[in-house]
C-alpha positions in Angstrom: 24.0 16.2 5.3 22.2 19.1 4.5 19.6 21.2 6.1 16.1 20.8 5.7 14.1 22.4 2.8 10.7 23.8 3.2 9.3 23.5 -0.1 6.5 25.7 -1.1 4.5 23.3 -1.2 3.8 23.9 2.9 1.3 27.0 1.7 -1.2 24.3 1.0 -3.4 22.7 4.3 -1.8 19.6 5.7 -5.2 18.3 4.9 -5.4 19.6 1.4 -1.7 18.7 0.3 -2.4 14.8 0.6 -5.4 14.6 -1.2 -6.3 13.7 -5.0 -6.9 16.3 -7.2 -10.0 15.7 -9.9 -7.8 15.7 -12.3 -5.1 12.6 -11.1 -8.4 10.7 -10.7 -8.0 8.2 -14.1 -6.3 4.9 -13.1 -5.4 6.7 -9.8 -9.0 6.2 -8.0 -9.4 2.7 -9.7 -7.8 1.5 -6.0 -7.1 3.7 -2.9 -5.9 3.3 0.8 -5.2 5.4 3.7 -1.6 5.4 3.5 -1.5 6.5 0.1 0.6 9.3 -1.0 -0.9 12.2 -3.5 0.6 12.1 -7.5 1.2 15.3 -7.7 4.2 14.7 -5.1 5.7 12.0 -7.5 5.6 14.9 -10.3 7.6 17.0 -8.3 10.2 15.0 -7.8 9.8 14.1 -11.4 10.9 17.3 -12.6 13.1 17.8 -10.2 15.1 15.0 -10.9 14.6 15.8 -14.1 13.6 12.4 -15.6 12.6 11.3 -19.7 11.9 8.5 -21.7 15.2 7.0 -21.5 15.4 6.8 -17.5 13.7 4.1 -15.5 11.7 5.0 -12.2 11.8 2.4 -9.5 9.4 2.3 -6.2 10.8 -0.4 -4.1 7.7 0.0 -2.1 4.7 0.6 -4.1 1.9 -0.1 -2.7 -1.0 0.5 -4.4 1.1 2.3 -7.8 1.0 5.8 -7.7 4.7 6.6 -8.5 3.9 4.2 -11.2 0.9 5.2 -12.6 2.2 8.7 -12.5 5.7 8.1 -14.0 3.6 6.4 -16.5 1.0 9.4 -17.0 4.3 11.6 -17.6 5.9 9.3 -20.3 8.7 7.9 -17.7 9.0 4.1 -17.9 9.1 2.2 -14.1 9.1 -0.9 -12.2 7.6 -1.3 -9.0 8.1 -4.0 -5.9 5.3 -5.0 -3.4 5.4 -7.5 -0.9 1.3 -7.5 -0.1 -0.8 -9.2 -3.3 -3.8 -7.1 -2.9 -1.5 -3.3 -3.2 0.3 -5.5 -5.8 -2.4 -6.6 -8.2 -3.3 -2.9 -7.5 -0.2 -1.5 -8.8 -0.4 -4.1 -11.7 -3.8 -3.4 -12.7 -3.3 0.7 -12.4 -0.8 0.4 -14.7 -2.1 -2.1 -17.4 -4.2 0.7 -20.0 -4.8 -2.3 -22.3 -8.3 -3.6 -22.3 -10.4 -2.7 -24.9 -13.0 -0.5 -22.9 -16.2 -1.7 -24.7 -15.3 -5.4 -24.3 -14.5 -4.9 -20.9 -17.6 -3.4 -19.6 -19.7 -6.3 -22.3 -17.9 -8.8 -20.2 -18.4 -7.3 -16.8 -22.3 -6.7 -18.1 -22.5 -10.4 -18.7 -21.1 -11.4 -15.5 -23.3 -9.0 -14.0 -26.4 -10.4 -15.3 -25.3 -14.2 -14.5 -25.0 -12.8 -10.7 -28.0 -11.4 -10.8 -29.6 -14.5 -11.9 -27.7 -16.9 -9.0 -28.6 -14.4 -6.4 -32.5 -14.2 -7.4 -32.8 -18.0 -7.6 -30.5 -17.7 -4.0 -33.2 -15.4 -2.7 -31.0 -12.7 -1.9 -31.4 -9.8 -4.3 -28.7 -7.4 -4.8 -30.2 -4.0 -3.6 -30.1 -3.6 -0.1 -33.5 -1.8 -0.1 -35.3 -5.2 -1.0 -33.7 -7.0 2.5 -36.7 -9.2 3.4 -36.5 -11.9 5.7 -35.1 -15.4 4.1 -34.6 -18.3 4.4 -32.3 -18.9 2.2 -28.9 -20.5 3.1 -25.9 -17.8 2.9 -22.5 -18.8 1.7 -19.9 -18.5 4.2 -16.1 -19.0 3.9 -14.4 -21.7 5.6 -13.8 -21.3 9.3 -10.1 -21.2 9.2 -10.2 -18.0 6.3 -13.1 -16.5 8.3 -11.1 -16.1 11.5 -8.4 -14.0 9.6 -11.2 -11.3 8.9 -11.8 -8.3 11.0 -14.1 -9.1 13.2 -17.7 -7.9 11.4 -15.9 -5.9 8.1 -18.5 -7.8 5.9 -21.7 -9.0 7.4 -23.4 -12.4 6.2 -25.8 -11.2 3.5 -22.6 -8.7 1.5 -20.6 -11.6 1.4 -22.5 -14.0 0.3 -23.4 -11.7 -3.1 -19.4 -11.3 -2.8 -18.7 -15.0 -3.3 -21.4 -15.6 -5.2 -19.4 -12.7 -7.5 -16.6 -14.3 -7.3 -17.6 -17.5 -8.5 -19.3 -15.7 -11.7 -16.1 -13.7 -12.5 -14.3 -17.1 -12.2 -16.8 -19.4 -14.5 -16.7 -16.1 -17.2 -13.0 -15.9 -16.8 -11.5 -13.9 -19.6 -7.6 -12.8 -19.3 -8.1 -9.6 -21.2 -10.3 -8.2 -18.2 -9.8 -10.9 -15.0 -8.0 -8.7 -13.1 -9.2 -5.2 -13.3 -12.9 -6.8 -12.8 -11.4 -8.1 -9.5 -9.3 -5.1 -8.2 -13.1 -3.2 -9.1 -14.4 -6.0 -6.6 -11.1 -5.3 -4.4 -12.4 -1.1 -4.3 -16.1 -1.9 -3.9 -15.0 -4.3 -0.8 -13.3 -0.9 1.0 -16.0 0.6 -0.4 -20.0 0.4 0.1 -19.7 -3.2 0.3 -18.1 -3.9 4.0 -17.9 -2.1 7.4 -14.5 -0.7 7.4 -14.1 2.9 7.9 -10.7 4.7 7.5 -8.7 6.9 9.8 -5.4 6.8 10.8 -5.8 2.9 11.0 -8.5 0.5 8.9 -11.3 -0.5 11.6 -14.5 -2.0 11.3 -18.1 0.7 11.9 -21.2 -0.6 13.0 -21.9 -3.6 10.3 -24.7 -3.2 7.6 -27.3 -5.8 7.5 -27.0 -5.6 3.7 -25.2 -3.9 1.0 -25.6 -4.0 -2.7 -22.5 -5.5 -4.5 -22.8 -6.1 -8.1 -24.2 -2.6 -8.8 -21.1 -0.4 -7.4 -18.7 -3.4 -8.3 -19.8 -3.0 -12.2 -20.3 1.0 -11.4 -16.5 0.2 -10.7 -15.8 -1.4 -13.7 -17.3 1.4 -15.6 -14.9 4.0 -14.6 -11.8 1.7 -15.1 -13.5 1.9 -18.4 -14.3 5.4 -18.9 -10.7 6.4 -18.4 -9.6 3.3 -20.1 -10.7 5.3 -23.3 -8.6 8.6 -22.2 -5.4 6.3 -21.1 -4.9 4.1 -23.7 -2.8 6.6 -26.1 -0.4 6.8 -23.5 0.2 3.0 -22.9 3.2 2.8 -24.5 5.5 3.7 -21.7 6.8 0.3 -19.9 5.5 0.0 -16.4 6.3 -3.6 -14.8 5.3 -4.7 -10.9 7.3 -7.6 -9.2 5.6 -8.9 -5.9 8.8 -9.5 -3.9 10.6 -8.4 -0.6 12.5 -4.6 -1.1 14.6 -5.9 0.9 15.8 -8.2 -1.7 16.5 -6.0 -4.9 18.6 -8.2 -6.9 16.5 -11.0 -6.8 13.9 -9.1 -9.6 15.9 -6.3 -10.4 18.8 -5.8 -12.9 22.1 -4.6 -12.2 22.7 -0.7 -13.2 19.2 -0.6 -14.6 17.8 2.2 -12.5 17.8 6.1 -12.1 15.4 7.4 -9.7 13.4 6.1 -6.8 10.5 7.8 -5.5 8.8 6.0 -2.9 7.6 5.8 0.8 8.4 2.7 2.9 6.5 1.7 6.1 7.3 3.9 8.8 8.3 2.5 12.5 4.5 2.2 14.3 1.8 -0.2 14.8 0.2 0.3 11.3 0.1 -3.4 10.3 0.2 -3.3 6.7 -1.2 -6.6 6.1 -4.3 -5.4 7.9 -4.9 -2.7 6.1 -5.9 -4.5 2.9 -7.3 -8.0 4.6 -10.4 -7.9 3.8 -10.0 -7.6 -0.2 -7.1 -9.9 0.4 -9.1 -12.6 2.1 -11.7 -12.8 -0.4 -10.0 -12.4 -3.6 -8.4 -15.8 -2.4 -4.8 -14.8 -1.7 -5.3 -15.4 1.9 -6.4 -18.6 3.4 -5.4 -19.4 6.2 -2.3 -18.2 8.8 0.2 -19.8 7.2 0.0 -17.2 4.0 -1.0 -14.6 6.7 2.9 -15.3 8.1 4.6 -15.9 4.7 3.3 -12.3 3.5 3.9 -10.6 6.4 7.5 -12.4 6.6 8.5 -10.5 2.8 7.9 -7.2 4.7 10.1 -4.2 6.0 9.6 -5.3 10.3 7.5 -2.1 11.0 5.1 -3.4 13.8 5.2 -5.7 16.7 3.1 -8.1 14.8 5.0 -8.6 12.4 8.1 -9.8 14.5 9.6 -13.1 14.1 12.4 -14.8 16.3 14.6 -15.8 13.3 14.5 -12.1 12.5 18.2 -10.6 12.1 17.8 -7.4 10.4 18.8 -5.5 13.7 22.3 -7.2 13.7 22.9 -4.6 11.1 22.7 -1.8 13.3 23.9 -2.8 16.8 26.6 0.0 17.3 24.4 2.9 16.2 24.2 5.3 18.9 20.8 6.7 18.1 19.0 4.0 17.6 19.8 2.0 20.5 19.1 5.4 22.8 16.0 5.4 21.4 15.4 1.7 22.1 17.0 2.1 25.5 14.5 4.9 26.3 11.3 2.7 24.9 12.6 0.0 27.3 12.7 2.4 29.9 9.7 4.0 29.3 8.0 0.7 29.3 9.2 -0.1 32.8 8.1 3.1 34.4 5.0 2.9 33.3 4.6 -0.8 34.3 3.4 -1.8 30.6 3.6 -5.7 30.6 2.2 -6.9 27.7 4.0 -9.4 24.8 3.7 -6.3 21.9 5.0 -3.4 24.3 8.2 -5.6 25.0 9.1 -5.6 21.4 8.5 -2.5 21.1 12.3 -1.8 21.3 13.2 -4.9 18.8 10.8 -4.0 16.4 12.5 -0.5 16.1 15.7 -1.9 15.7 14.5 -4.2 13.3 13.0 -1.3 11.4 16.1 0.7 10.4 17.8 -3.0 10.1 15.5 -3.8 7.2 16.2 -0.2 5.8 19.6 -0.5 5.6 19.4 -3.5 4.1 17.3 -2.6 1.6 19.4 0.6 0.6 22.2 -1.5 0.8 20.9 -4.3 -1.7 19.9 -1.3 -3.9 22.7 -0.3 -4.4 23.6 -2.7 -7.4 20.6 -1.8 -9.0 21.0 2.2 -9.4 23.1 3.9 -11.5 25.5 6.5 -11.0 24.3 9.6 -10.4 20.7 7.9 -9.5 18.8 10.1 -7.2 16.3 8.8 -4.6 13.0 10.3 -3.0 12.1 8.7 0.1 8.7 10.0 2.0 8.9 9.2 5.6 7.3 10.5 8.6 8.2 11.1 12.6 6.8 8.5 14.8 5.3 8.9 18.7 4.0 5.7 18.4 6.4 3.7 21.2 5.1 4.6 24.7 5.6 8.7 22.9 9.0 8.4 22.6 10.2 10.5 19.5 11.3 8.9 16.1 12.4 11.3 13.8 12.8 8.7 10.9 13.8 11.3 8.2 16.9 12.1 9.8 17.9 8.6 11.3 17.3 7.1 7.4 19.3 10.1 6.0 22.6 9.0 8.8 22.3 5.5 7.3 22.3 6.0 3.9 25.3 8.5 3.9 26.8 5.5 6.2 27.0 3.2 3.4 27.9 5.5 0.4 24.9 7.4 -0.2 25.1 11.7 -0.2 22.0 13.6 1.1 20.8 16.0 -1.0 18.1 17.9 1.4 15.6 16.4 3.9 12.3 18.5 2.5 9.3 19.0 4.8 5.7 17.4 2.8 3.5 18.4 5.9 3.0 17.9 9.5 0.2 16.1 11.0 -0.8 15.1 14.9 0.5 12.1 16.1 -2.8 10.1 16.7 -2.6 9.2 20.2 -0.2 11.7 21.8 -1.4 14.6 19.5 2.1 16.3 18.8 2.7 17.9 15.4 5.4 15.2 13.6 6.3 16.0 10.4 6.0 14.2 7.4 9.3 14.4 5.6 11.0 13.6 1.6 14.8 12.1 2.0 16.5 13.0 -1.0 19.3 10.7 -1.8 22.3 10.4 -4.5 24.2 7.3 -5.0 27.5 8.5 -6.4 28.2 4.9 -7.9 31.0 2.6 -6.6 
């Protein structure tokens, strides 16, 4: 393995060096989440890997589509896989530069006015400002969906616009424009529209008593369209989304049919990815009731305690490595000395194990689908997150990879940041792969 680079990329702020630039904004800002990493990343490795028109980009882990959207910016045709259906009709939509902008925002304007209309004869009008006291009978979803909200992300008045939204873009229903009018609902959710704020994790501020909807949702729509009218020269370049498991390549992917990867997978902490997007989730109707909370969360990388199963086997692939098991071992220990009892610090050794078991069989699986000479970006960060024992997941992902047949190029350093609760600097790192071929 080699050492560690330090790009020069570490001149910029930590804060500064994950953010959009103005100019990445078009189809980039149509959907955004915390965990999000910046485009101008993916055009480093880019050039660096010196990729054209005749290569294919993959990100196993996609997310909401920025190696896609920015492979596709640059002319580089890609495919992306996401387990989640809200980051994946994200990616799908972020990608798609075909709707004619003028008929998208006449449609949207005609859905707009038929919500409007509903929502005056409802007595609830749209702008906040107006909240009066009413009688009117708010819209609620069913009691088994409700409970898989966040307690309070949308207050009662919101959501009832929200459905009654829904229900309009649903009677107007036009293919062309369906799904980008939704993932604009989707933004506007995250948005001015619910009580989530954003940190390190998604929580829920002190809830609104009202919030417009149908103004920022079609304020939404006019921005996809806006940079609809710059994008659409450069639609050409193929850019396809599966929603499937990474850890399962072959079952969407083609043998031989990829050159590059730039990506970041989940990292080993309590983020729970399928939190992180429930709200738009829930409501855009991919999500009712636990048993699609489990199946989604079942098609993902184990990277929390909450997302642990006991059929899970993925840690059976990594019983005799020494690291990881002294890092469960001193979790476990840890644990005991500090007399933590509860059902999710007890797994906390599992769920590690189970974390670099789903890696490796997700870079194993891949395998088939690169070509030789295919070289791999892989962001990934340090963890602190198990009773502040140290993960250093760049390295430990690096030692599996060469295990199976992999060479590691350089382990680069993309920025540090403080570790949430324990506030040590971890860094934030890019694994850079090459698969030789068989």
């Amino acid at each position: 393995m080699s050492s560690t680079a330090e790009p020069q990329r570490k001149r910029r702020s930590n804060g500064a060096i994950n953010k959009l630039e103005p100019q990445d904004a078009p189809a980039h800002e149509w959907y955004r989440f915390v965990l999000s990493y910046p485009p101008h990343l993916v055009r480093e490795y880019l050039r660096r890997f010196a990729l054209t028109s005749e290569q294919r980009v993959l990100d196993p882990f996609c997310g909401t589509g920025t190696t896609l959207v920015e492979s596709k910016k640059n002319g580089i045709p890609s495919v992306g896989i996401e387990a989640t259906p809200a980051a994946y009709l994200a990616s799908k939509v972020k990608v798609d530069w075909s709707p004619d902008p003028d008929g998208l925002l006449e449609h949207a304007a005609r859905i707009r006015d038929r919500a409007w209309q509903r929502l005056q004869a409802d007595g609830v009008p749209d702008e906040a400002a107006l909240l009066t006291p009413s009688e009117a009978v708010l819209r609620e979803l069913p009691p088994e969906t409700a409970r898989l909200l966040l307690k309070n992300s949308i207050s009662p008045r919101p959501l009832h616009k929200t459905l009654v939204l829904l229900e309009c873009i649903e009677a107007c229903r036009d293919d062309s424009y369906y799904d980008h009018e939704r993932l604009a609902l989707a933004t506007a959710l995250t948005g001015p529209i619910g009580n989530l704020h954003f940190g390190p994790e998604v929580g829920v501020g002190k809830p609104k008593p009202d919030a417009a909807v149908i103004a920022p949702w079609y304020l939404g729509v006019k921005r996809m369209a806006g940079d609809l009218r710059v994008l659409q020269d450069q639609n050409g370049t193929p850019a396809l989304v599966h929603q499937a498991d990474a850890r399962d390549i072959l079952d969407v992917l083609e043998p031989e049919s990829i050159d590059a990867i730039i990506t970041s997978p989940p990292y080993p902490n309590e983020k729970d990815y399928s939190r992180t997007t429930r709200l738009e989730t829930v409501l855009l109707g991919y999500m009712r009731d636990r048993t699609d909370l489990q199946r989604i969360k079942k098609g993902l990388v184990r990277s929390n305690t909450r997302g642990v199963y006991k059929a899970d086997r993925d840690d059976d692939l990594i019983a005799d490595h020494p690291e990881i098991n002294r890092i469960a071992e001193e979790i476990e220990a840890r644990r005991v000395e500090l007399g933590k009892t509860s059902g999710f610090e007890r797994l906390y050794p599992r769920v590690t194990k189970l974390y670099f078991g789903g890696m490796l069989r997700h870079l194993e699986t891949l395998k088939a689908a690169l070509r030789p000479g295919a070289r791999l970006a892989y962001v990934v960060g340090d963890q602190a997150s198990y009773l502040r024992i140290m993960i250093r997941t760049g390295q430990i992902l690096a030692e599996l990879a060469e295990s199976i047949g992999y060479e590691c190029e350089s382990i680069d350093l993309f920025r540090t940041r403080l570790a949430t609760a324990t506030r040590p600097q971890l860094r934030e790192e890019v694994v850079v792969l090459r698969w030789p071929g068989k």
